[in-house]
Structures are given as structure tokens and as C-alpha cells.
N, C-alpha and C positions, 0 to 999 in steps of 0.2 A: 304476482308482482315482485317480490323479494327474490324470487327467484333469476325474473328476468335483471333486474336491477344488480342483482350480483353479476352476472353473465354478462351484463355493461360493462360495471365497470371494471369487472376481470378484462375485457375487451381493450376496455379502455388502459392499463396499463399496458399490455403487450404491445399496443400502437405507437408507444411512448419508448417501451424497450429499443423495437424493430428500428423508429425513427433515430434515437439515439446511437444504435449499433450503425446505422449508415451513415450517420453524421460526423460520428467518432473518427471510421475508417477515411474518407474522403478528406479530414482533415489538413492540413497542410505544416500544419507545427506538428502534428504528431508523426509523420510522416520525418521530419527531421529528427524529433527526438528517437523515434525510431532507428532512424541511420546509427545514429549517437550512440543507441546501445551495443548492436549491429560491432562498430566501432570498440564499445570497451572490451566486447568480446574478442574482438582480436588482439586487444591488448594483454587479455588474459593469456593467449596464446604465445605473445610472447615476454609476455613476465615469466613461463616457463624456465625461459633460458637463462637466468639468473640465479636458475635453486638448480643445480647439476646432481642433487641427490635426490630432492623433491618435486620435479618440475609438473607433474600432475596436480600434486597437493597443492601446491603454487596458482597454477593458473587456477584451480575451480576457486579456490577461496577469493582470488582476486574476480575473476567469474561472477559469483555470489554479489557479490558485493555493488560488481556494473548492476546486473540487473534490476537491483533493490533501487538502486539511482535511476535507472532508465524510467522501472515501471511508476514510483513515487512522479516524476515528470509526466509521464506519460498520464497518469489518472489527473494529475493537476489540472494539464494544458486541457483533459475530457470535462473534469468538471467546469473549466472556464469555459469552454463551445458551448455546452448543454444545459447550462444552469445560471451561471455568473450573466454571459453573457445576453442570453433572452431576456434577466430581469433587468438588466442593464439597458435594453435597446426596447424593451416593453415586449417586444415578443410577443411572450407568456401572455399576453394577454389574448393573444389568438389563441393559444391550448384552453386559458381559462375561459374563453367565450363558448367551449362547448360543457354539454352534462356532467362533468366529470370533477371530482375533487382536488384537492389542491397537493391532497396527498397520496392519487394517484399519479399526477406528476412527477412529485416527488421521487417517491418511490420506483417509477418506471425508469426515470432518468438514473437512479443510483443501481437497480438492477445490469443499464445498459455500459454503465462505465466498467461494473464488475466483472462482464462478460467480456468488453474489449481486454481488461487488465485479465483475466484467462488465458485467453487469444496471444497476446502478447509473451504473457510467461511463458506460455508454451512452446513458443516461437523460438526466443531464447532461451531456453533451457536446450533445446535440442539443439539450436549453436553455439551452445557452451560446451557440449557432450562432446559434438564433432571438435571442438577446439580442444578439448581434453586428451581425446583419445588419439590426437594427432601429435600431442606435445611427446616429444620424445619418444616414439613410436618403438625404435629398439633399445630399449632403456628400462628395466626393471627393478624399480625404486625399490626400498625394505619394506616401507609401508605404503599397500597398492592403496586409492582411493575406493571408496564403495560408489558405484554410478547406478544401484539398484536404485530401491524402495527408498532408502535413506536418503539419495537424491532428490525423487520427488518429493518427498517428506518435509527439506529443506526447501523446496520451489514452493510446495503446499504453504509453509510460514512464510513465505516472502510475500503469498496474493493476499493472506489474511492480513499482514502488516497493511499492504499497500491498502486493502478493502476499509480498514481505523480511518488510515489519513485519508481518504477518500473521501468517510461518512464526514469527519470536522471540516471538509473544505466546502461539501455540501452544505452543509448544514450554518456554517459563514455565510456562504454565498443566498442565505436566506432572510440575512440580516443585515449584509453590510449594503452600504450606499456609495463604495469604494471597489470598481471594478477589479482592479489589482490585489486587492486586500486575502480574499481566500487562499489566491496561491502563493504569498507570498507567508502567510500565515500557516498553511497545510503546509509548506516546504520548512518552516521551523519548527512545528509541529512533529514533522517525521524525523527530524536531527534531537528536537531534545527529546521525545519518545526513546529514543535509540539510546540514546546518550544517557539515560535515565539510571537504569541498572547498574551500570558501572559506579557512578558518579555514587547512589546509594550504600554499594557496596565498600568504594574508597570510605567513605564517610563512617556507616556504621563499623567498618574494621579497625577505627583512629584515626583515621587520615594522617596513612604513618606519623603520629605521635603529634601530632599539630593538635594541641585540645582546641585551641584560640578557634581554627579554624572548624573544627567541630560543632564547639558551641556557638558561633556565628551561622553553618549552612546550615547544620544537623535539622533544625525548626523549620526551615524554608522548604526542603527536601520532604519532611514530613505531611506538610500542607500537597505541594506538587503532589505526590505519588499518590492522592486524593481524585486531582482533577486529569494529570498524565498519565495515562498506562503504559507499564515499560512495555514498552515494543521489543528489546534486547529478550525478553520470552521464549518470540516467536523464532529467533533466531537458533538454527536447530540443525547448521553448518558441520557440528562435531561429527555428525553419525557417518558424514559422507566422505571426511577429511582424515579421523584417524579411528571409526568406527566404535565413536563412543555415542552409541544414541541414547536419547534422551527417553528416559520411562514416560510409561504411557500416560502415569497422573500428571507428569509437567506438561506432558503437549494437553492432553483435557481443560489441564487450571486454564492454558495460557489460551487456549482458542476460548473456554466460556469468560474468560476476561477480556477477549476482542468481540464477541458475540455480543454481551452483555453491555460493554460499549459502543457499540455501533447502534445498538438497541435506544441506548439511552439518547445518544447526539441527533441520531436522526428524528425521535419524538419529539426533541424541541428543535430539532429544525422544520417538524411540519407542521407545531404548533406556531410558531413564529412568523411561519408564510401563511399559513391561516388566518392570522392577524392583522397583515401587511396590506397596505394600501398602494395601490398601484393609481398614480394619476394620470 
């Protein structure tokens, strides 16, 4: 019986995957934001034209950068279809009306968003490539870009950033009573994440010479980097841009501190829905 009861509700989450990968795709905001990336990527293409000594370096980093904005939208608008949404509209009550736990739901639904935001990276990434290798075609800049391993390596940080703000939008969307609230919180979520490193860094180096200012954020910052993970980690742009990659214990730390995060938000987002009363 334990046997087959695993075998369920293994079953059972992959139903949840499958559903959520079709739902995702079929979408119709995603489908726009999609365009939208689509779009920064030719922007990238011709931001080129403005760096006459660096126009590869140019477009990928501006590249990079659409993406991370695309795909963050793109998981947003998945988790409002798949998750915000059914609890919103009661849905879920039809998934929870069969054998199955609350957090294989859960979980099936955050599997299938992770696999569109895959799907997605991949998508562009390979039309950023083309947009690269097209910028200034007979042009041979001093410092050529890497579009190897260091490439995907930077795609690799951008799915695991996107995979963070994913888990805290899910994992809102298990508590709030406020339709709009996950994605409007997961999208501040992934700017002050990003934003985080930096802003630590001004700070603990003096904030050019501003004590005042020091000893007012310096405390506030120290709390933050408690409950926000720098997201600025994962970001790992150098290796691809002027081939300074990042050693192998930075990219370690920074994925088991996204791992480990993910690990933690979504526990209490499937304790939370386990909790929750649906009327």
C-alpha cells in the first residue's frame, strides 16, 4: 500500500506538471510578454550600434539583462494563471476534491512554471546569440565576447534567479487574499533582490564617506540580507562579457543560497495552504 500510495501521488504531481506546462503555453499574456522579450532582444541588437569598438559586448550585456526582465514577467504572469488565480476563482477546489495533497499541488504547479521558464531561457538565449553574432559581423572588437559555456553559465543564473522570485510569488500567492498582490510583490522582490549586493557593498565600503548615511541604512541592510537574498550572486555576466569567470565556490555559494531558499519559501508556502480555508 505505501507503495502504491507513493506511485499516486508521484502520478499525481506530474498531472499537475503536464496541466500546468499546457496552461502556461496557451496563455495569452505570456504570449505578449513573450513578444516583449522577442523585442528587447532586438534592442540588444541594435544598442550594438552605439559601442563602434564594443558592439558585441554591448548588445549581450544589454541582452542579459532583457532576458532577466522577460523571464521574471514571464514566471510572474505563470504563477498568477496556475496558482494566484485558481485560488482566487476557487478552482483549486476541483484539484483538492481529488486523493491528493495540498502539496503536491503545490509543488507540481512550481515544477511546471520552472520548466516553462527553461523553455523560455532557452528560446532566448539562442535569439540573443543570433542577435550577437549578427552585431557587426565584419568588425573585430579587441576583446571578443565568450558565447561558450560562460554563456550558458550566465543563462544558467538568470533561470535560478528567475526560479527565487518564482518560489516568494508562489508561495504569496498561498496567503494573500489580494489577487494582484504576488505579482506585484514577486516584481519588487526581484528588483530589491538584484539591487541588494550593490547597495551592501556602497554601504559597507562608507558610502563614499557619508557616516550619517551609514549609520542610518547600515542596520536596516543588515536585517534585509537576513530575509532577501542577493540575487546580484547569480549574476555571472563577467565570464561571457570580458572572460573573467566567476570560481567555482562563488557560483556553489550562490546556487546553495538560491536552493536553500527556495527550499525554505516554499515549506511555508505549503504549510500555509495546508492551513487555509477555502469557503
Amino acid at each position: 500500500m505505501p507503495i502504491l500510495a507513493y506511485r499516486f501521488g508521484h502520478h499525481s504531481v506530474i498531472e499537475f506538471v503536464i496541466s500546468g506546462l499546457r496552461s502556461g503555453i496557451r496563455g495569452r499574456s505570456v504570449h505578449g510578454a513573450f513578444v516583449l522579450g522577442l523585442a528587447l532582444i532586438a534592442v540588444a541588437y541594435l544598442a550594438a550600434g552605439f559601442s563602434p569598438r564594443q558592439p558585441r559586448t554591448v548588445a549581450l550585456d544589454v541582452g542579459f539583462s532583457g532576458i532577466r526582465f522577460t523571464l521574471v514577467l514571464l514566471t510572474l504572469f505563470w504563477v498568477q494563471d496556475l496558482v494566484t488565480r485558481e485560488i482566487d476563482r476557487k478552482i483549486i477546489l476541483h484539484s483538492l476534491s481529488l486523493p491528493v495533497s495540498r502539496g503536491q499541488f503545490l509543488f507540481g504547479r512550481y515544477v511546471a512554471v520552472l520548466g516553462l521558464s527553461a523553455l523560455a531561457a532557452g528560446i532566448l538565449a539562442l535569439s540573443l546569440l543570433l542577435a550577437v553574432l549578427l552585431a557587426s559581423p565584419n568588425y573585430d572588437q579587441e576583446f571578443s565576447v565568450n558565447l561558450g559555456w560562460p554563456f550558458w553559465l550566465t543563462i544558467l543564473g538568470i533561470v535560478v534567479d528567475v526560479a527565487v522570485v518564482s518560489a516568494v510569488a508562489l508561495a504569496l500567492a498561498t496567503v494573500s487574499t489580494v489577487a494582484m498582490l504576488p505579482l506585484f510583490v514577486g516584481a519588487a522582490f526581484a528588483i530589491g533582490g538584484k539591487a541588494l549586493g550593490a547597495a551592501v557593498d556602497y554601504i559597507s565600503g562608507g558610502a563614499g564617506g557619508d557616516q550619517e548615511l551609514k549609520d542610518s541604512i547600515g542596520p536596516w541592510l543588515d536585517i534585509v540580507r537576513w530575509l532577501v537574498p542577493d540575487l546580484s550572486r547569480l549574476d555571472w555576466r563577467d565570464g561571457a562579457l570580458y572572460g573573467a569567470v566567476p570560481g567555482a565556490d562563488a557560483v556553489a555559494w550562490a546556487v546553495v543560497m538560491a536552493v536553500a531558499y527556495i527550499a525554505l519559501v516554499l515549506g511555508l508556502g505549503w504549510r500555509a495552504l495546508d492551513r487555509r480555508e477555502f469557503g
